[in-house]
C-alpha positions, -999 to +999 in steps of 0.1 A: +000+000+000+019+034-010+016+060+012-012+084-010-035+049-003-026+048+032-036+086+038-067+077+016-078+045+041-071+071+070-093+101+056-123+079+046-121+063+082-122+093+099-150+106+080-169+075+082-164+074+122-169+113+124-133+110+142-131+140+169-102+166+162-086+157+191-084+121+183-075+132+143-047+153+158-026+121+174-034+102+147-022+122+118+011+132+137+018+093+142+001+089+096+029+115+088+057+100+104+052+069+088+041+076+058+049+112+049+027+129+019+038+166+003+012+192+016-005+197-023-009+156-021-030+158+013-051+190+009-064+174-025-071+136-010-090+159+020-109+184-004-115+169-035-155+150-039-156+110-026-172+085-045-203+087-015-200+130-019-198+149-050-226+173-039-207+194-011-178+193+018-183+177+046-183+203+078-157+183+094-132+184+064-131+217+073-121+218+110-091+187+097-078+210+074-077+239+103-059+211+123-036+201+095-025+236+091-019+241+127+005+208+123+021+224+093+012+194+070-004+218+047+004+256+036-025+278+026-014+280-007-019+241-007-052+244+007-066+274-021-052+253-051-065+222-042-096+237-036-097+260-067-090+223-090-122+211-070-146+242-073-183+246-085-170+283-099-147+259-129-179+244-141-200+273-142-171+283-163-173+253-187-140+242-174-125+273-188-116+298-164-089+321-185-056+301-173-053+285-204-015+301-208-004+295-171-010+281-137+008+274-106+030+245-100+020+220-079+050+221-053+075+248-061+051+276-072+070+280-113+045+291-140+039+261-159+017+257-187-015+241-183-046+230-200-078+249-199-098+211-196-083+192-164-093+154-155-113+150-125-145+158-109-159+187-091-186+196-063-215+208-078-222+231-046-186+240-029-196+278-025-204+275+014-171+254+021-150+279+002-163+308+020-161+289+052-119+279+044-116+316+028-122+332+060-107+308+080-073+314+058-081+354+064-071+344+101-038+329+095-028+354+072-033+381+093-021+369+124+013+364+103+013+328+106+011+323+071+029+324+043+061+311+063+086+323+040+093+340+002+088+312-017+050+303+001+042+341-002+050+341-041+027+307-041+001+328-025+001+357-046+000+331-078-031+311-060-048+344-054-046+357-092-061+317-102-091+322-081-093+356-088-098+350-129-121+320-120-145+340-106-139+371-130-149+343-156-177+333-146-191+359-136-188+377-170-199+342-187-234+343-167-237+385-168-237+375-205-261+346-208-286+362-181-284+393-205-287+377-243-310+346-228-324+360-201-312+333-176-317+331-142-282+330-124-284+300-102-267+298-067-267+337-066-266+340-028-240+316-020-221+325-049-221+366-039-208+353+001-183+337-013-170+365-037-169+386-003-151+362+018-127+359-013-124+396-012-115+397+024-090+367+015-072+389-013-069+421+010-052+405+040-028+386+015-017+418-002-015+431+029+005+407+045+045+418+052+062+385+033+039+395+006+052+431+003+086+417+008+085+390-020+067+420-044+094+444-032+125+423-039+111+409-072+107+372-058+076+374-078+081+369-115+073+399-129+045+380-153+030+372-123+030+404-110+015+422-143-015+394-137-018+404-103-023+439-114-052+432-141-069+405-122-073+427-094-084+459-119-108+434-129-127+419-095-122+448-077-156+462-092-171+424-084-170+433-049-174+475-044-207+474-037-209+440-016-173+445+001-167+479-006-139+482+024-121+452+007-123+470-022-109+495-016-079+482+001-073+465-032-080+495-053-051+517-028-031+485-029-034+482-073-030+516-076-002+528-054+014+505-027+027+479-057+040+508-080+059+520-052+076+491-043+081+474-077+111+476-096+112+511-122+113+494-157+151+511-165+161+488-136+142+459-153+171+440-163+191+442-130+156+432-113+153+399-138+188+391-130+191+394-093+157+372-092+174+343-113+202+349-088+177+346-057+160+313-074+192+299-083+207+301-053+178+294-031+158+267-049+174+255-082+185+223-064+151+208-056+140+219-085+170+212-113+157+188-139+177+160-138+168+126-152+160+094-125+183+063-126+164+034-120+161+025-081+181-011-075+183-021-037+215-038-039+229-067-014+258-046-014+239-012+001+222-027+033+258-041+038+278-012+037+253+002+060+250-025+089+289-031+089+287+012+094+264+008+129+293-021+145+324-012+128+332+009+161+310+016+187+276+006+184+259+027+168+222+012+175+190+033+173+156+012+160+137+041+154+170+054+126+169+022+115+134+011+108+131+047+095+161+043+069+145+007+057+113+022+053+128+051+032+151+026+013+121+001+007+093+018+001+070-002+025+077-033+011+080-055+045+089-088+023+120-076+006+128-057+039+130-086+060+150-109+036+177-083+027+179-075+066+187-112+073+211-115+044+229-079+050+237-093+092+245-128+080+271-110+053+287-084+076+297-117+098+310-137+072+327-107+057+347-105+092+355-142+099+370-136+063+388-108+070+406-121+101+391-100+126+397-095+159+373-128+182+359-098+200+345-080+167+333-110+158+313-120+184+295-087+187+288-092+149+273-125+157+250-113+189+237-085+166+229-115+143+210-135+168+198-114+194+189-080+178+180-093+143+149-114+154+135-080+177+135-061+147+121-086+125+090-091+153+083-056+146+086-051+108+065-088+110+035-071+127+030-056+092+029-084+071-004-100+061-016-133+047-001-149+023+032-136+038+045-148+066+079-142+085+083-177+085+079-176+044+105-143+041+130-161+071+134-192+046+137-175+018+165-154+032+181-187+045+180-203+010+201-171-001+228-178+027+264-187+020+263-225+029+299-224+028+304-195+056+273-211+071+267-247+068+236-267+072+239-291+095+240-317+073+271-297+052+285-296+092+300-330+091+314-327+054+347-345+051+358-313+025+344-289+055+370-262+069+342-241+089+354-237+128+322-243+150+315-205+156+299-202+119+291-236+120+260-231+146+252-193+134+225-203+117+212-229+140+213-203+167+194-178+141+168-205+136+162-209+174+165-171+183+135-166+155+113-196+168+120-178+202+101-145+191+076-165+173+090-158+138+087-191+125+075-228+142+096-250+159+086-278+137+103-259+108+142-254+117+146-293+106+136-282+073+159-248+075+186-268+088+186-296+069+188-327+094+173-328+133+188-300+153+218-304+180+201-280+201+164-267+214+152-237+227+163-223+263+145-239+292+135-211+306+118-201+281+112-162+261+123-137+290+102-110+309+118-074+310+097-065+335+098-096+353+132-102+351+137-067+368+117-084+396+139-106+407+170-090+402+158-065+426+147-092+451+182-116+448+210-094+437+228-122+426+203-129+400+218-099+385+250-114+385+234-140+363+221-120+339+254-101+332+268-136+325+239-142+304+249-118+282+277-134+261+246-159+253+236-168+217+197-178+222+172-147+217+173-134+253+199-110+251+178-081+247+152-084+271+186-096+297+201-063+285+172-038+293+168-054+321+203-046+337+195-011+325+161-008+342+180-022+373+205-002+370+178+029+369+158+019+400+190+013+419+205+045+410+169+062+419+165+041+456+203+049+463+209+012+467+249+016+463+258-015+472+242-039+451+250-012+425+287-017+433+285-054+428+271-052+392+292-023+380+321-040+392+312-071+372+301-052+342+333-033+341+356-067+340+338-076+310+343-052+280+318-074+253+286-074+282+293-033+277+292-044+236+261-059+239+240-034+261+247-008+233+228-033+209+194-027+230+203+010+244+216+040+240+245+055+262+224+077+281+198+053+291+225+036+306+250+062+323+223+095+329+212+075+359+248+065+366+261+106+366+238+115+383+243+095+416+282+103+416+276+142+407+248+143+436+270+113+464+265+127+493+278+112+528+244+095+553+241+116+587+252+085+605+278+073+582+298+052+604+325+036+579+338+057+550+362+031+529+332+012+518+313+045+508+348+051+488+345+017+475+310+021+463+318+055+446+348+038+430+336+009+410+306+028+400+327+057+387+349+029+372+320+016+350+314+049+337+348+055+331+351+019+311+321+032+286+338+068+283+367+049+273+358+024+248+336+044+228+352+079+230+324+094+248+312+130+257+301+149+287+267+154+262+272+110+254+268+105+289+236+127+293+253+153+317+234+188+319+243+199+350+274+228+350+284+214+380+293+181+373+314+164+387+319+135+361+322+166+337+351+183+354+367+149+356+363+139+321+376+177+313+399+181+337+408+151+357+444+146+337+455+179+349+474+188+381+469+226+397+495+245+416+491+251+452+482+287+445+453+274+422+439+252+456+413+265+477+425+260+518+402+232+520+419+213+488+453+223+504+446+209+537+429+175+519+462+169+496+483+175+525+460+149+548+468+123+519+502+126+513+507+124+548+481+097+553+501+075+527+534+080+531+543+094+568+511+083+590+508+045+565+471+047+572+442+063+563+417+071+589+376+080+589+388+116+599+405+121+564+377+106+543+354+120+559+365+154+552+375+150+519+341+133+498+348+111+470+344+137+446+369+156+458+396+132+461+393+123+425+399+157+415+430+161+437+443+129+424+468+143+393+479+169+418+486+142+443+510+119+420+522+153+409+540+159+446+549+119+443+569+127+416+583+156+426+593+142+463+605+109+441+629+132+418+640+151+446+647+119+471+625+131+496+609+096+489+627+063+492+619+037+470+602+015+505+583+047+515+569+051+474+561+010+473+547+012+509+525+041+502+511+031+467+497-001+479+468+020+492+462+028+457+459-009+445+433-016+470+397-016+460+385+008+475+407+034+457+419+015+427+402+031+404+417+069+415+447+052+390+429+062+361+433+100+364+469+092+384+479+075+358+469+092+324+485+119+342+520+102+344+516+094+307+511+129+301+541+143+322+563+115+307+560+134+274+566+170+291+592+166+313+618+142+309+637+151+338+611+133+360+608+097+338+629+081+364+601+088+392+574+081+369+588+051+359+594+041+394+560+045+403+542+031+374+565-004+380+553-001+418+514+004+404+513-021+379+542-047+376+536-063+413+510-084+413+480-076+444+471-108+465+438-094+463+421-112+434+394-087+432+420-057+430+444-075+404+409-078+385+403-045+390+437-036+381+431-054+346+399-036+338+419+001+347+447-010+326+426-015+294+415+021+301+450+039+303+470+017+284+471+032+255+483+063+260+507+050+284+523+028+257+526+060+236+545+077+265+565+047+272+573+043+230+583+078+231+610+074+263+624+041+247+629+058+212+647+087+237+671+069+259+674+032+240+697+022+266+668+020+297+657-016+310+630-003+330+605+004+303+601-030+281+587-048+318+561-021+318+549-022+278+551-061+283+523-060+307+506-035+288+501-052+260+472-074+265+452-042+270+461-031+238+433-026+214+407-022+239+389+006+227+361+003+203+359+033+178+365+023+149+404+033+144+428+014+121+461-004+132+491+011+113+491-022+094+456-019+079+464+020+075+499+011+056+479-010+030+454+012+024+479+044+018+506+020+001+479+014-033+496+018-063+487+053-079+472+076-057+473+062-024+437+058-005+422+072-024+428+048-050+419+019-021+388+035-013+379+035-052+391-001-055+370-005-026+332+012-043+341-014-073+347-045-054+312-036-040+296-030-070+308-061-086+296-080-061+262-060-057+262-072-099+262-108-088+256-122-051+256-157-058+248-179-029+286-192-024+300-162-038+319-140-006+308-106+002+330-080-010+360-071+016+351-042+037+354-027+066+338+006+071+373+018+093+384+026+058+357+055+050+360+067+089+396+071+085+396+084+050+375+112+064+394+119+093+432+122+074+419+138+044+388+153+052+352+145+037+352+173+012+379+150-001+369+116+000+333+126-014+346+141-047+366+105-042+333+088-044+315+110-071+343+105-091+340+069-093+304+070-093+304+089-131+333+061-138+311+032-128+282+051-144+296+053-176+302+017-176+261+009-174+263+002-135+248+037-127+222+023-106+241+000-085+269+022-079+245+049-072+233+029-039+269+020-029+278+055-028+245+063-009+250+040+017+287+051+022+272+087+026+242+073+050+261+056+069+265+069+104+296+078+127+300+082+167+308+124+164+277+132+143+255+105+154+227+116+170+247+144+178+214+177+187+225+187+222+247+217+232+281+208+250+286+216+286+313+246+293+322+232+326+349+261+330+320+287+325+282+289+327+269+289+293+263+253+268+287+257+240+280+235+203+304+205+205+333+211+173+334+182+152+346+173+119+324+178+087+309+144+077+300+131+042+265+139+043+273+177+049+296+178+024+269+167-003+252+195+008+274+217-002+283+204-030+246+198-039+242+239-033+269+246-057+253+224-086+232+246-101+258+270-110+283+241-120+256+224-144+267+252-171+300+241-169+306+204-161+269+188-160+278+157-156+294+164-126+264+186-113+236+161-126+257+129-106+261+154-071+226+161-072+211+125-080+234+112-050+219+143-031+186+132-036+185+098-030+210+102+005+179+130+017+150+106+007+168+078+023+178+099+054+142+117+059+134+112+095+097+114+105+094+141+128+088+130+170+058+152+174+047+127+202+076+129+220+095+151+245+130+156+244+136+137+279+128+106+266+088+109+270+074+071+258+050+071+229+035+038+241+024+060+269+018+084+248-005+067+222-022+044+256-033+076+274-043+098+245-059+072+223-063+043+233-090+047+262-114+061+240-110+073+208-108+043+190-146+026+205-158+040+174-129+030+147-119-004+155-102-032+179-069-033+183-053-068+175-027-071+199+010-086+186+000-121+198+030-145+194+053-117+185+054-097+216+090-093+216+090-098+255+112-068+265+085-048+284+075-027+259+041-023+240+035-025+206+011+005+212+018+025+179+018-003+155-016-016+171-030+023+169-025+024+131-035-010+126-071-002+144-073+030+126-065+018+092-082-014+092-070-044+071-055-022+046-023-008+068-003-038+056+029-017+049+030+001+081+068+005+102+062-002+138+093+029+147+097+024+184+101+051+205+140+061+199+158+076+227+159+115+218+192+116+242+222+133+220+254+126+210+287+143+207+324+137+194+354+141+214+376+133+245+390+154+273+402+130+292 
């Protein structure tokens, strides 16, 4: 069902049901992000005559329109042409109305010719309705809500002059007859109100300010203009004696206020050329005539796209995604789901291929089984009979590389060199989707080709909710889950939102140490931190998180204070571990607050501060913990209690700072340094070695002088090994944090002074943590291939690259490998030689391939390589925080791809004169990365987070739709993670049987997303 039948199903329903605005209003917000329709498109479905009503317009048409142009769907320029098409007034003309040379374009306002006979039918009494919408557009006009801008207030003006020589027409045509035939004129009344109401219309549009403006500056064609001139000479004695204050306001307006401000005719030349200018620079793009390549949803473009979202960070948002398959598919839910399947299955054969790194991998392979299916449960809700997901699942299956991804039966091949990771991928697929209720039990034999090794877990489909349950009553079901995670069966998302619902309630109850326990656990395992960005966003996990450390504040009857320092510790070290991996912001982490004390340590927490720079109180804490380690060799209540977590953190660069100093000055004996750092390596401060030690790396770089101490120091931090199993754990999980900017300093003071022994024991045990971060960066070796191409370097690798993916987008056999690619190799590309750089790399190989007769498949290659998201812009809408002042400052980030289209898109139509093919291939690409990229806007949603399942439940749901239909729940595909599928069933019960190719787009978390790394 396209979209123009979808809004069609939704009009006649309402009608039929005589749906309340109120009720209209949710439901056309939820239509148009779904399936959105250009405003000329919905004010003729909603005005035009039914095939029940050709006599009149329904009353209530009238107050949907008034509701659609409070929700911006429709201009009023929209509104009068679509209505003008429809009149009563073109028939009493004979269909002839005087506009046989021009008319007004149906989007972009252009005089285009027309003919004087148009298809279609009309009302045979719209005179009431069109005085009723005339005066209701007389509002908006004069309260300056309408026209919006220049180009809507030129539309105007052009709408205006139509209606305006419709009714001069017919009125002279029935003057005449009732004169030579004596005819009596038919309608007279209604006809004469409607005349004054169009009057009134006229007057407050000319006197409108965009109106003036667009007259004043010439954004009116001057054609247009010398119409406006005689239609008005001609209606304005229509209306003198039945609107005679309308007329003359048009009569001042004709004869004076437009000869003042148009253009003298000696100037007329300047005036036609400074309007091309105006048009050309302002809307020749959108509206340069350049001829369609056929659409072709390659394998290779879904490919390029996933591989984009896991190539670093995951970069996971359902609503982006179902909104970017829509955009991509059209609505068709069959070839959605198969190409989805295939694209996941590829991306992980693509990296078993290519070597990658176990950890990659796996992450590839959990997307695979555990997010696929929840995504597939949702676009499934849309399919009807005969489709079913089971049909589209096996037909995806049959597509599969049974090399990469054997069938059972191909398993125990004697010629099989598969390891038993791809070897049960599909098995696990089968299960995961039987799981959801994608497909029947009784059918993975027949997927699999022989009797399964496995069945599906005991336990069954998890519960979000009820999972939360009993985490929250037995912490060490928590423990569980987190283990649970690695798991390849189905359940990994509802196990993932669970942890970050208990997370949320345990942060909110203050609960901090069974929050301890599970940070702790979730910070020693790097992939469980992986897999939680598959089901949520950052923020949903670490707002709550920030929150409790910026707002920690000691009980009135604290007795202990080292556990409260523990507490603080590992929960500050789980944030610190995301931050990490992923590169993350102060704005990644959901942080508003000024004073933030994550903030300032992300920001500032590698920096030491002189004594002067220290309040007293600071003063007085450092000195209590230098003495407290190193002279007293024990730290009492008194101290910690004085000094709050918070504060210690921030005094920790400044602390190893006077370490290093008493070191180089040998104030400090090697005992009293190894005797008072073991405080460090206990759990309970363990964690202060992150700042500590980032700030060593720093120093070792600025002062050589002093690498003796800090060498000294880092071999007494992280060469002895801790009895304490949880602190040499603990110790592990802060290494992988700092270790590689350490290894840089350490590098850099090897290369200095070859001759020291003290430095290889220390990058030795740094080099397990190696590679730890995820964020999509190249190892030199990767980097050294791609720059070492024959011929130009990478940019010739990153062309070799577009037709290795075109060739295979040509022909993906079933046992033919995906083409090799990694999306580091765009991501990189960008960062060393800017986007502006590697774009006019891709157009240039997109007019090669193009040339060659693969226009079409390149064409979606190079839009999905523009598409394709990164961490700095990704979701990037919120401010920064200026935590050295007090006002939010936008975060700086690189240009991206899709920008630099845009720019080069704007410079197109001056270009086309000179190299059109060039012009004609940027803005093609333009167009189909914007249609594919079109968000639907979150009308229903606030920017904290606000639900729309609540949203649609408590606006909808109780009442409204008695009269339109039942909702038919999601039955066996209830995905099981606590969330309704309360939009998907709305539209379903509004539009009946015939909403087969609506997107279920979950509510996406509207939290934003930034670039960059203080710390």
């Amino acid at each position: 069902m396209t979209s123009l039948q979808t809004w069609q199903t939704f009009f006649s329903r309402s009608l039929a049901t005589r749906l309340e605005t109120s009720s209209f209003e949710s439901f056309v917000q939820l239509l148009s992000t779904k399936h959105p329709l250009s405003a000329s498109r919905i004010s003729e479905l909603f005005l035009r005559p039914t095939e029940n009503n050709a006599v009149s317009l329904d009353p209530r048409v009238v107050r949907y329109v008034q509701v659609l142009l409070g929700l911006e769907l429709v201009t009023v320029p929209s509104v009068l042409r679509a209505l003008w098409k429809v009149s009563s007034f073109r028939d009493q003309a004979g269909h002839d109305d005087g506009l046989e040379k021009n008319a007004v374009g149906e989007e972009n306002g252009a005089i285009v010719p027309t003919k004087a006979k148009e298809e279609g039918k009309r009302w045979s009494n719209s005179y009431t309705a069109e005085e009723t919408l005339f005066l209701r557009l007389t509002k908006y006009i004069s309260a300056g809500t309408a026209p919006h801008n220049t180009q809507e207030a030129v539309e105007l003006v052009m709408v205006c002059v139509q209606w305006m020589r419709t009714v001069i027409s017919v009125i002279s045509v029935q003057h005449a007859a009732q004169e030579m035939l004596g005819l009596a004129q038919t309608h007279a009344a209604e006809m004469a109100s409607q005349n004054m109401a169009l009057a009134t219309l006229v007057s407050a549009v000319v006197e409108n300010g965009r109106v003036l403006h667009a007259l004043g500056k010439g954004s009116v064609p001057k054609p247009v203009r010398k119409e406006l001139k005689d239609a008005l000479a001609n209606f304005v004695p229509l209306i003198i004696q039945s609107s005679p204050q309308a007329a003359r306001a048009l009569e001042i307006f004709r004869t004076q206020t437009i000869l003042a401000i148009e253009p003298f005719d000696k100037k007329e030349r300047a005036a036609d050329k400074e309007i091309e200018e105006i048009l050309e620079d302002n809307m020749v793009v959108e509206n340069m005539v350049v001829a369609d390549m056929p659409t072709m949803n390659t394998r290779a473009g879904l490919y390029v796209y996933l591989n984009s979202l896991l190539v670093g960070r995951p970069l996971i948002d359902d609503h982006a995604i179902f909104s970017y398959l829509n955009n991509r598919y059209q609505g068709d839910i069959q070839s959605t789901i198969i190409d989805l399947i295939l694209a996941a299955f590829d991306i992980l054969a693509n990296a078993t291929f290519r070597n990658e790194r176990a950890a990659f991998i796996t992450i590839l392979r959990s997307f695979l089984i555990n997010k696929i299916p929840l995504l597939l449960a949702t676009l499934s809700a849309s399919l009807f009979p005969p489709l079913t997901s089971e049909y589209c699942i096996t037909e995806a299956l049959s597509h599969v590389d049974t090399n990469a991804f054997p069938t059972l039966s191909g398993m125990f091949d004697e010629l099989s060199t598969n390891n038993m990771l791809s070897d049960s991928v599909r098995q696990d697929f089968c299960f995961a989707c039987c799981l959801h209720g994608l497909i029947a039990e009784s059918s993975i034999e027949t997927l699999l080709g022989d009797v399964p090794m496995q069945s599906l877990p005991a336990g069954g489909r998890y519960m979000k909710d009820e999972l939360v349950q009993q985490c929250l009553s037995d912490p060490e079901r928590t423990e569980g889950l987190i283990d649970e995670l690695e798991h390849m069966d189905g359940n990994v998302g509802a196990v993932s939102q669970a942890i970050t619902e208990v997370i949320t309630r345990l942060c909110a109850n203050k609960e901090t140490m069974s929050l301890k326990s599970l940070c702790s656990q979730l910070a020693r395992k790097p992939l469980a931190l992986d897999v939680m960005l598959l089901f949520d966003k950052p923020t949903s996990i670490l707002q709550p998180l920030v929150e409790l450390l910026d707002n920690w504040r000691y009980d009135e009857d604290q007795g202990e204070y080292q556990p409260v320092y523990e507490e603080f510790g590992l929960i500050l070290l789980l944030v610190l571990s995301f931050t990490h991996r992923y590169g993350l912001t102060v704005v990644d982490l959901g942080i508003r607050a000024q004073d933030s004390f994550v903030a300032k340590l992300l920001n500032q927490g590698h920096l030491s501060r002189a004594m002067e720079e220290l309040t007293e109180q600071e003063q007085s804490h450092l000195d209590g913990w230098i003495r407290g380690l190193f002279e007293v060799g024990t730290l009492g209540d008194e101290l910690m209690s004085s000094c709050p977590p918070q504060d210690f953190y921030l005094l920790v660069p400044t602390l190893f700072h006077h370490i290093v100093l008493a070191c180089s000055t040998k104030n400090l004996t090697d005992e009293g340094l190894k005797s008072g750092l073991e405080y460090l390596v206990e759990p309970f401060l363990i964690p202060s070695l992150i700042p500590g030690i980032t700030w060593l790396s720093s120093h070792l770089w600025e002062s050589r002088g002093d690498a003796s101490a800090c060498i000294a120091i880092l071999t007494a931090l992280i060469t002895n090994s801790s009895s304490n199993t949880e602190a040499s754990q603990m110790l592990t999980a802060i290494l992988n944090i700092v270790a590689k900017n350490l290894e840089h300093s350490l590098r850099w003071l090897q290369r200095a002074e070859p001759t020291r022994q003290d430095v290889e024991p220390l990058s030795k045990a740094l080099r397990p943590s190696l590679g730890w971060e995820r964020r999509g960066a190249s190892d030199h070796t990767e980097l050294e291939t791609w720059t070492s191409s024959p011929s130009g370097g990478f940019v010739v690798a990153i062309k070799q690259t577009m037709a290795n993916l075109v060739q295979w987008g040509l022909n993906p056999g079933i046992n033919i490998n995906p083409a090799n690619y990694t999306h580091r190799q765009i991501l990189v590309g960008v960062k060393m030689l800017g986007a502006k750089r590697i774009l006019n790399t891709i157009i240039e190989e997109v007019k090669s391939q193009t040339e060659t007769g693969n226009g079409s498949i390149i064409l979606d290659v190079a839009s999905a390589l523009i598409c394709a998201p990164d961490p700095q812009s990704w979701d990037n809408g919120a401010p920064g925080i200026d935590v050295l002042g007090t006002e939010p400052r936008p975060l700086q980030r690189r240009m991206n791809l899709r920008e630099a289209l845009k720019n080069e898109a704007a410079a197109a139509p001056k270009l086309h004169k000179t190299d059109t093919l060039h012009a004609e291939t940027v803005v093609r690409l333009y167009r189909k990365v914007e249609a594919q990229l079109l968000m639907p806007q979150q009308t229903l949603m606030s920017h904290d987070a606000l639900d729309i399942h609540q949203a649609l439940d408590s606006a909808a749901l109780d009442g409204a739709m008695a009269g339109v239909g039942s909702l038919d729940g999601m039955g066996g595909n209830d995905m099981g993670m606590g969330d309704g599928m309360g939009d998907a069933d709305l539209m379903h019960g509004l539009m009946g049987s015939g909403g087969g190719d609506l997107l279920d787009f979950g509510a996406g978390d509207l939290g934003a997303m930034g670039d960059g790394m203080g710390f």
